[in-house]
C-alpha positions as CSV (number, residue, x, y, z in Angstrom):
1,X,39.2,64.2,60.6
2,X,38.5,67.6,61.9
3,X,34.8,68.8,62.8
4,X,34.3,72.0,60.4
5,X,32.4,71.3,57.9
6,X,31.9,73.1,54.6
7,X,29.3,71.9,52.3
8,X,28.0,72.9,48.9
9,X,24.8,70.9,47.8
10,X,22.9,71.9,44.9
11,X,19.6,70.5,44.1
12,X,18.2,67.2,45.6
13,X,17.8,66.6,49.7
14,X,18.5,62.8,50.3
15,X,18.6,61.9,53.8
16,X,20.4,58.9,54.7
17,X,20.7,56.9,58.0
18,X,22.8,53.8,55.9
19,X,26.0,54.1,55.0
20,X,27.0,57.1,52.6
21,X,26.9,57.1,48.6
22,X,29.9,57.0,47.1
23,X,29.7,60.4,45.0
24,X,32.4,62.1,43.6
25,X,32.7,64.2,46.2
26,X,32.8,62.0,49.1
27,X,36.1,61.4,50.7
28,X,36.9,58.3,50.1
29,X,36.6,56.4,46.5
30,X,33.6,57.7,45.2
31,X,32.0,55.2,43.2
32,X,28.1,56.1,43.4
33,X,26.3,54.0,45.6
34,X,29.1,52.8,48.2
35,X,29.3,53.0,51.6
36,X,32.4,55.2,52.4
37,X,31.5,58.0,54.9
38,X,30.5,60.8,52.9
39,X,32.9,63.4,53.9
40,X,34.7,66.0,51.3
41,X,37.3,68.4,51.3
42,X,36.3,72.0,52.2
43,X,38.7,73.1,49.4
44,X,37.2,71.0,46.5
45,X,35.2,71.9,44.2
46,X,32.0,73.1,44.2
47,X,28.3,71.6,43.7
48,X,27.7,68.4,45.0
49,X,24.6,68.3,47.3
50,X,25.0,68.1,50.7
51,X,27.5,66.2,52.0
52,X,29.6,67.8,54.8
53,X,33.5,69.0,53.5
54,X,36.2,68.5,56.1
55,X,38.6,71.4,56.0
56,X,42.1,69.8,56.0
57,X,46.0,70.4,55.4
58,X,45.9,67.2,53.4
59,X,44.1,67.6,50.4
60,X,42.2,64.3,48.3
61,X,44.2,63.1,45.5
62,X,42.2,64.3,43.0
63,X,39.5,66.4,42.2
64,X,36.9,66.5,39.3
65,X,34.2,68.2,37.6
66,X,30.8,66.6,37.6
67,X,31.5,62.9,36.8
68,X,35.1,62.0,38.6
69,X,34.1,58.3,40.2
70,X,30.6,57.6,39.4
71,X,28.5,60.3,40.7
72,X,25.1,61.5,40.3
73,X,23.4,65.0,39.0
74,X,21.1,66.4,41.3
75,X,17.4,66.0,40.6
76,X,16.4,70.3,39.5
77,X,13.2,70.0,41.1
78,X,12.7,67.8,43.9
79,X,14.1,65.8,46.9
80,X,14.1,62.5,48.3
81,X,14.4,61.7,52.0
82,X,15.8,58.2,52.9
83,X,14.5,57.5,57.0
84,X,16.1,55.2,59.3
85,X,14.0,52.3,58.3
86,X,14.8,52.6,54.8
87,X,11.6,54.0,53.2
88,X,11.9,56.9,50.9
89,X,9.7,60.3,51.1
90,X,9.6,63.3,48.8
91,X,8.9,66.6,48.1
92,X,9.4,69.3,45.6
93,X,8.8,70.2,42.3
94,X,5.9,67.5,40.9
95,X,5.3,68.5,37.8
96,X,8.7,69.7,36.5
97,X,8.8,69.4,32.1
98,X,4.9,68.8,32.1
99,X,5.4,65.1,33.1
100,X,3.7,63.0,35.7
101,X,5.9,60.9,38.1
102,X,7.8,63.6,39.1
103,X,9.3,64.4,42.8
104,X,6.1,62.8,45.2
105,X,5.1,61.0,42.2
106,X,5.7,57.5,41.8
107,X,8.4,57.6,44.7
108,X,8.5,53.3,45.8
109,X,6.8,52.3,48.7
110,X,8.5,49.9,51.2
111,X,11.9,50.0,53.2
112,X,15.2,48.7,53.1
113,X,16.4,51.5,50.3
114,X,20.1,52.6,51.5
115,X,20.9,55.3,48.3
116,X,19.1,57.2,46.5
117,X,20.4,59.2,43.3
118,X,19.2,60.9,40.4
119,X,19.3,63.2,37.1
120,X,18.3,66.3,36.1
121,X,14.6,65.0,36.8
122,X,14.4,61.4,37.9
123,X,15.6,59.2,40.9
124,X,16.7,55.9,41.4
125,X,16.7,54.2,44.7
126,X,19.4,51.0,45.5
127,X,17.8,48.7,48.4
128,X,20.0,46.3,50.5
129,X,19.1,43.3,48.5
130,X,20.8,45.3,45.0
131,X,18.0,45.7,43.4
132,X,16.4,49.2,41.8
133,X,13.6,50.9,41.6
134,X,13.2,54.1,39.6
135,X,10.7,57.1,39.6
136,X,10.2,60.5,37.8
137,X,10.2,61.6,34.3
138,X,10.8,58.6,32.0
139,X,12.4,60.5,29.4
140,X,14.9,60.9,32.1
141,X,15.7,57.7,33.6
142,X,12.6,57.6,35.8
143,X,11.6,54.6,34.1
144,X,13.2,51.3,32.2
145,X,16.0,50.1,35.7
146,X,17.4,46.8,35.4
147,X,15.6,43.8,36.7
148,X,17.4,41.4,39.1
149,X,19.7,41.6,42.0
150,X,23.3,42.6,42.9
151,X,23.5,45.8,41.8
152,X,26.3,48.0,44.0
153,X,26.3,51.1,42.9
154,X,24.8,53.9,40.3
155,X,26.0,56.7,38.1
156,X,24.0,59.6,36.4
157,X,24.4,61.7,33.3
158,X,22.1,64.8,33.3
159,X,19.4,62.4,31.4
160,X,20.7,58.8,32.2
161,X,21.8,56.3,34.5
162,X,23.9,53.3,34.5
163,X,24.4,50.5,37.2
164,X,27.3,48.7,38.4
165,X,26.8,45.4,39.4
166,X,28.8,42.9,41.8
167,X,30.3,41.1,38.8
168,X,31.6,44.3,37.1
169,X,28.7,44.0,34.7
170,X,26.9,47.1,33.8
171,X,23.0,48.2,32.5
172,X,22.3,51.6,31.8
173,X,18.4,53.5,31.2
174,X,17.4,56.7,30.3
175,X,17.5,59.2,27.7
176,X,19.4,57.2,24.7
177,X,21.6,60.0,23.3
178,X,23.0,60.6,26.8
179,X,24.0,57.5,28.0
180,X,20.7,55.1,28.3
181,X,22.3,52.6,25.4
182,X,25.1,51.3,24.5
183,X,26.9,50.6,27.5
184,X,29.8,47.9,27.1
185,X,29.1,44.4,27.7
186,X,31.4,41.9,29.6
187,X,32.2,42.1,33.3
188,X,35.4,43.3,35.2
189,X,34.1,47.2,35.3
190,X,35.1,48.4,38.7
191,X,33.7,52.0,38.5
192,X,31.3,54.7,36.0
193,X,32.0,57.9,35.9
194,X,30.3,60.6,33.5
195,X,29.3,64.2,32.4
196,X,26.6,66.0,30.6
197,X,26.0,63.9,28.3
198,X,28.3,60.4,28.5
199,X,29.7,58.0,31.0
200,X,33.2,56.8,30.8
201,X,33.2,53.0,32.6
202,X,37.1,52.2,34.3
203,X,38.3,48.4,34.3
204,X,40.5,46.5,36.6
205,X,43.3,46.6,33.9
206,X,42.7,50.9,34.0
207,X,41.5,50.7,30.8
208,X,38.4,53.0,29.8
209,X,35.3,52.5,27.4
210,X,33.0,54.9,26.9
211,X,29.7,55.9,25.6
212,X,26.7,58.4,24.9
213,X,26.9,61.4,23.2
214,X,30.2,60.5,21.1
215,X,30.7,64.5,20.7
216,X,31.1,65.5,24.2
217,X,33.0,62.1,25.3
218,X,31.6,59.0,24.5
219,X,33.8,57.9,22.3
220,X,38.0,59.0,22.1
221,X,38.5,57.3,25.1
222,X,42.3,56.4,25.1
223,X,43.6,53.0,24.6
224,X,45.5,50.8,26.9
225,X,45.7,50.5,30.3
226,X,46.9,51.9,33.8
227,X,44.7,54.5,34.5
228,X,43.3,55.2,37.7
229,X,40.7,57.6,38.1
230,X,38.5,59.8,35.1
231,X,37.5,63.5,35.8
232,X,35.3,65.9,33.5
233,X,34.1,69.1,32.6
234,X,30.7,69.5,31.5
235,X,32.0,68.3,27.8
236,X,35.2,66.4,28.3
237,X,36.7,63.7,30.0
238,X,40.4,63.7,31.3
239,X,42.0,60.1,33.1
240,X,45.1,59.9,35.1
241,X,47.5,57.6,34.7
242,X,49.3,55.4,37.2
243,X,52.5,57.5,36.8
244,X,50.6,60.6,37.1
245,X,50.3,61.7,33.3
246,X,46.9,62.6,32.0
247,X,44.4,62.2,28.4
248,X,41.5,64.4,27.4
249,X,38.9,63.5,25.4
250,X,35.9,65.1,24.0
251,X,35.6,68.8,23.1
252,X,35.1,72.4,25.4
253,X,31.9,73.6,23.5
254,X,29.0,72.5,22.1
255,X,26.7,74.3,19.1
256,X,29.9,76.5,18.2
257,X,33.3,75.8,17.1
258,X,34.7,73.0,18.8
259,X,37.4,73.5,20.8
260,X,40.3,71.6,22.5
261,X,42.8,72.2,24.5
262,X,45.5,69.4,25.4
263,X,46.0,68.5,28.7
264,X,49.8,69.6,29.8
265,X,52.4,66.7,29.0
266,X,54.7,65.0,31.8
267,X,54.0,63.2,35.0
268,X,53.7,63.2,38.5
269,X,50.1,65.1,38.6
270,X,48.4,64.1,41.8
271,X,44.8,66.3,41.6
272,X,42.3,67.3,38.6
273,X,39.9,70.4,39.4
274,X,37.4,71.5,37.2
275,X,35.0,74.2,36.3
276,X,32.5,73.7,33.5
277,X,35.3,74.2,30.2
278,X,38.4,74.4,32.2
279,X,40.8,72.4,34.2
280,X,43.4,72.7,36.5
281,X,46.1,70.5,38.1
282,X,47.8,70.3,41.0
283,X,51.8,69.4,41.0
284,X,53.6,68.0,43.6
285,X,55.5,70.9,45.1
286,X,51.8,72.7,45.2
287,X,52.1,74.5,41.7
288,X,49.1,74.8,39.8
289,X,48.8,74.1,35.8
290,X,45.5,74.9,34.0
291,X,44.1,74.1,30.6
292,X,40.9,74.6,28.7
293,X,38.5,77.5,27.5
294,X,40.7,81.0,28.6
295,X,37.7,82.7,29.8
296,X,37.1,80.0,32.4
297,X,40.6,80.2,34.0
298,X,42.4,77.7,31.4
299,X,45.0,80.0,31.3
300,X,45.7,81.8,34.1
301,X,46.4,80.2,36.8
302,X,48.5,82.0,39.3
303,X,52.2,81.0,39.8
304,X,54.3,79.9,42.2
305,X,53.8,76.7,44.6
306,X,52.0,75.7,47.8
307,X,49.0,75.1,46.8
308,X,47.6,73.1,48.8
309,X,43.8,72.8,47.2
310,X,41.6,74.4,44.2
311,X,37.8,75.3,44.2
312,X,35.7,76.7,41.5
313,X,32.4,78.2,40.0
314,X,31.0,77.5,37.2
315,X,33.6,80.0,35.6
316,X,36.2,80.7,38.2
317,X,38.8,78.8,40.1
318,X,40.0,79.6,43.8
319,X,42.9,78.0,45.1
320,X,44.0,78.1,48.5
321,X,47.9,78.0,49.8
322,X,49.5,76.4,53.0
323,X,49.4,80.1,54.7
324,X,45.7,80.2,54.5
325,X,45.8,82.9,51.7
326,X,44.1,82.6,48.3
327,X,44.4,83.1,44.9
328,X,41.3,83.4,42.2
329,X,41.3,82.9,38.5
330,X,38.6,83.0,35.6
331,X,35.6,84.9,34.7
332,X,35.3,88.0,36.8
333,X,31.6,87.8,37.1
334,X,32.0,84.4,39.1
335,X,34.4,84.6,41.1
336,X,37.7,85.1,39.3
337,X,38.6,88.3,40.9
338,X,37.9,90.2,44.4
339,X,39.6,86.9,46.6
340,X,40.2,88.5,49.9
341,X,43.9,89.1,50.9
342,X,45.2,87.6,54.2
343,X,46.0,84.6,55.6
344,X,44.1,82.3,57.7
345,X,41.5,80.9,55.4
346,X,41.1,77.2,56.1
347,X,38.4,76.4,53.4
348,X,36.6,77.8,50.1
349,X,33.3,77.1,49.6
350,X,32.0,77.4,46.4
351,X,28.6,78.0,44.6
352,X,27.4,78.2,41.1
353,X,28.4,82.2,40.8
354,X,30.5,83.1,44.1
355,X,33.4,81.8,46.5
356,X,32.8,81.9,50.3
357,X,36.1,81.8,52.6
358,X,36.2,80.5,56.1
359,X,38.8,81.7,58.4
360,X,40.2,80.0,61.1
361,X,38.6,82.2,64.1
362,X,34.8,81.4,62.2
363,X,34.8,84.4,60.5
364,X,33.3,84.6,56.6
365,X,34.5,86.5,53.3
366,X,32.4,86.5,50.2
367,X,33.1,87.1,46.9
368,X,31.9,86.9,43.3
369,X,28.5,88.1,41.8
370,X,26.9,90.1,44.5
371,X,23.3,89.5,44.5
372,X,24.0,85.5,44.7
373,X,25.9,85.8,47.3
374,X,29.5,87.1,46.5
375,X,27.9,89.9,49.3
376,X,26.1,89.8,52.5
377,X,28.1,87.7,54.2
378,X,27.3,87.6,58.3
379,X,29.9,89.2,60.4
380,X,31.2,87.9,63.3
381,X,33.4,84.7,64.2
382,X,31.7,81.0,65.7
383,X,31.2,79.6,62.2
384,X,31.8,76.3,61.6
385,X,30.5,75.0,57.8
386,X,29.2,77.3,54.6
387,X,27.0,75.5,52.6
388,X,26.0,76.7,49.1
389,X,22.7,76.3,47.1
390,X,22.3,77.8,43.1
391,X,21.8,81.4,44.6
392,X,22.6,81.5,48.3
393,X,24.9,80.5,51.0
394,X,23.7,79.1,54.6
395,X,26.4,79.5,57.6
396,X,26.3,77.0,60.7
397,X,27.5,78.5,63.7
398,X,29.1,76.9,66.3
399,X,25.6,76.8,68.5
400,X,23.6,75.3,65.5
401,X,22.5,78.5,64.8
402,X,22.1,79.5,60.9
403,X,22.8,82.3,58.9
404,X,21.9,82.8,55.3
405,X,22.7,85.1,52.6
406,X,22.2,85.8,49.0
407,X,19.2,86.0,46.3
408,X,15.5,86.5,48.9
409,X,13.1,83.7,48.0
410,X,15.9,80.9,46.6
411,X,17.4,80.7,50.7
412,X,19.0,83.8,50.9
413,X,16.4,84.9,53.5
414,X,13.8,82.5,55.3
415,X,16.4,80.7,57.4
416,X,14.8,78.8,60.8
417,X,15.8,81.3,63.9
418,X,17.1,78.9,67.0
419,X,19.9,76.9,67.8
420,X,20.6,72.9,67.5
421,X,21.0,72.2,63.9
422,X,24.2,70.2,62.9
423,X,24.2,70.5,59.1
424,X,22.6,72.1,56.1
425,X,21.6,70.6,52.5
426,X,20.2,72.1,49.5
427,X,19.1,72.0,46.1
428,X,19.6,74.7,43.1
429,X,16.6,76.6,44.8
430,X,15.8,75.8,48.6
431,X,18.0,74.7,51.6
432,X,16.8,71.9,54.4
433,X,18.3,72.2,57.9
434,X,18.5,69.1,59.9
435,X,17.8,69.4,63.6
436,X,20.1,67.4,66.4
437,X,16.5,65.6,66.9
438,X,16.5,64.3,63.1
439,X,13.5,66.9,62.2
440,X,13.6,69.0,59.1
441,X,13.3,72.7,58.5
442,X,13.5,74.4,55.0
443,X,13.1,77.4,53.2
444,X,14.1,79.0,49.7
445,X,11.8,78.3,46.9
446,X,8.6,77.4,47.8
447,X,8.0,75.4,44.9
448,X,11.5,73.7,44.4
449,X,11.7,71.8,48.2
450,X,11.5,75.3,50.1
451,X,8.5,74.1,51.6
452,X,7.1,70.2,52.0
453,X,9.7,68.7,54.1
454,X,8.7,65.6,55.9
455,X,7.6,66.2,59.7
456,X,8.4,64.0,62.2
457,X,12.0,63.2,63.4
458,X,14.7,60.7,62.9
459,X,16.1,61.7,59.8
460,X,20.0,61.3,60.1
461,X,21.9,62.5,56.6
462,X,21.1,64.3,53.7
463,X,23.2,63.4,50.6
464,X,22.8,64.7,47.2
465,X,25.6,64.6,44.4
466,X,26.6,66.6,42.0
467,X,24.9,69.7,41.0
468,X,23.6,70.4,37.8
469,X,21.9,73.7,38.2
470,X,21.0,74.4,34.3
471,X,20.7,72.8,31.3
472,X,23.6,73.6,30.5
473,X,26.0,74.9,33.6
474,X,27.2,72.1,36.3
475,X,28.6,72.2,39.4
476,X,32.4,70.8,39.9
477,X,33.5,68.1,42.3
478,X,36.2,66.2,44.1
479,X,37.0,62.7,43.2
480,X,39.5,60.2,45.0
């Protein structure tokens, strides 16, 4: 595994000393709450909170939008730090949608916690022994968690979670119409996975059941068996098949006509990438096929082969080729157009509106909307990870020095001067730099986590998931 790193974290700081969540866009199988190392691909794409992206020749086998392999949305508002010891602290946000038992708020008391995850405005914290404990807006999944033990992992809709328990059981909470009822019953479930608004639940036999909001995906699962892994778009669902083929289900807009657009026939696909109503696959012989809403990059992806990996916006797609050039596609304003030319680039980094490119001497190109940071970019070489929040970018240089750039008071500017720090995390609104000496700097939004960091030292890793940055925009990830 190679030492760059290249992380895009979105809203919520978790730090975590344990082993790693399994999130969609961890390296490994990403079923939340895990304990794979939590390590992605530089060329994935975008959004999930902080977790460091390993730049690599070998790309995952497959990629997804928010809810690939049971992930969770980012909390909008707040953070949660998880300390050596396994007690939880907070900061952020506390009154986010009027409610009490936001961010600070109700966070448990007591150690032994090993993941922490959330929605839009809510955590939920799985201790050693399996059981949860849940704070934060109740509307949201803040309150209502399962009693009991044995729980292994947890998954999150923007309003909703459900658990995964040792027996392949599962119990879900939250906002009903998004998930928080009628999850199957029976055991034998072996993973969750979701989007906006549903959660699609994969079996040891690869077959699927879903549920939530039955528009947007939960229900039109497919029927039968053999499928391996589930990706999404804010709306939709696809799964992959054993022998490579794929099935959509749900629709690519919501409160207008509904839309569809079929996933391409035949098989032998070995990576999904996503963008909020678009997809786009990866073949073989590094050729790319794309599907969904034409103004997100369904149908236009660039031709030709060696591709090696694909990264997107909300509305764009990047892919980057085995010569270290790149290719973008989609909506103009995000990303879509102005990919530098050259070779070289050994990862794309991606935020909510713009594309950052690291070269292979350290050296940074920027593109997409220019006041989030498609512009500004430092200059120079010695750069070793890009990290992205909603507005901003934060470099890491090669001293632990940090650079930052895009929209003033949301982390563009602020960034701690001196050298030492080894990685960067975010939320839609604020970065948090972690020191070699486990202490905390941040800046950004004062009143999103820009400010309130815990003091003190011995924090190890900050790990947030996937980001949902607006009610209705998400951020996409990588899924094994």
């Amino acid at each position: 595994m190679v030492n760059m790193l290249c992380d895009i974290s979105i809203f919520t700081f978790i730090l975590l000393s344990l082993p790693q969540i399994k999130a969609e866009v961890i390296l490994t199988t990403m079923n939340a709450g895990g304990g794979e190392t939590a390590y992605k691909y530089c060329q994935e794409t975008p959004a999930d909170a902080a977790i460091p992206c390993v730049p690599t020749s070998t790309p995952p086998k497959s990629y997804g939008y928010p809810g690939s392999t049971g992930r969770s949305y980012s909390h909008l508002h707040a953070f949660a730090a998880l300390a050596s010891d396994g007690s939880i602290q907070s900061w952020g946000d506390t009154q986010s949608w009027g409610e009490t038992g936001e961010g600070d708020r109700g966070t448990p008391s007591g150690t032994g916690f090993t993941v922490i995850l959330s929605t839009s405005n809510a955590f939920a914290a799985l201790a050693s022994d399996g059981t949860i404990q849940a704070w934060g807006n109740s509307l949201r999944g803040g309150s209502g968690a399962p009693s009991g033990t044995g729980f292994t992992a947890i998954s999150s809709t923007n309003s909703a979670f459900a658990a995964l328990a040792s027996d392949g059981s599962i119990q879900a909470w939250g906002h009903n119409p998004q998930g928080g009822t009628g999850a199957p019953s029976g055991t034998g479930f072996t993973a969750i996975f979701s989007n906006h608004d549903a959660f699609a639940a994969l079996a040891s036999d690869g077959s699927i059941q879903a549920w939530g909001n039955e528009v947007v995906g939960g229900s039109g699962a497919p029927s039968g068996t053999g499928f391996t892994a589930i990706f999404s778009t804010k709306n939709t669902f696809a799964a992959l098949a054993s022998d490579g083929s794929i099935q959509v289900w749900g629709r690519y807009a919501v409160n207008v006509k509904p839309l569809f657009y079929p996933a391409p026939s035949g098989t032998g696909f070995t990576g999904i990438f996503s963008n909020e109503a678009a997809y786009a696959v990866l073949e073989s012989d590094g050729s790319i096929q794309a599907w969904g809403h034409p103004e997100y990059g369904g149908n236009s992806a660039p031709s030709g082969s060696g591709f090696t990996a694909i990264s997107s916006t909300h509305s764009a797609f990047a892919a980057l080729a085995s010569d270290g050039s790149i290719q973008a596609w989609g909506h103009r304003n995000y990303g879509g157009s102005g990919a530098p030319s050259g070779t070289g680039f050994t990862a794309i980094c991606p935020s909510p509106y713009a594309f950052a490119a690291l070269a292979s001497d350290g050296s940074i190109q920027a593109w997409g909307a220019s006041d989030k940071g498609g512009t500004g970019a430092p200059s120079g070489t010695g750069f070793t990870a890009i990290f992205a929040a909603g507005y901003a970018f934060a470099a890491l240089a090669s001293d632990g020095s940090i650079q930052a750039w895009g929209t003033s008071g949301m982390g563009g500017t602020g960034a701690p001067s001196g050298t030492g720090f080894t990685a960067i995390f975010s939320n839609f609104h604020a970065f948090a730099a972690l020191a070699s000496d486990g202490s905390i700097q941040a800046w950004g939004h004062s009143a999103k986590g820009g400010t309130g960091a815990p003091s003190g030292t011995g924090f190890t890793m900050f790990l947030s998931f996937d980001a949902y940055y607006d009610h209705n925009v998400y951020l996409p990830q990588f899924a094994d």
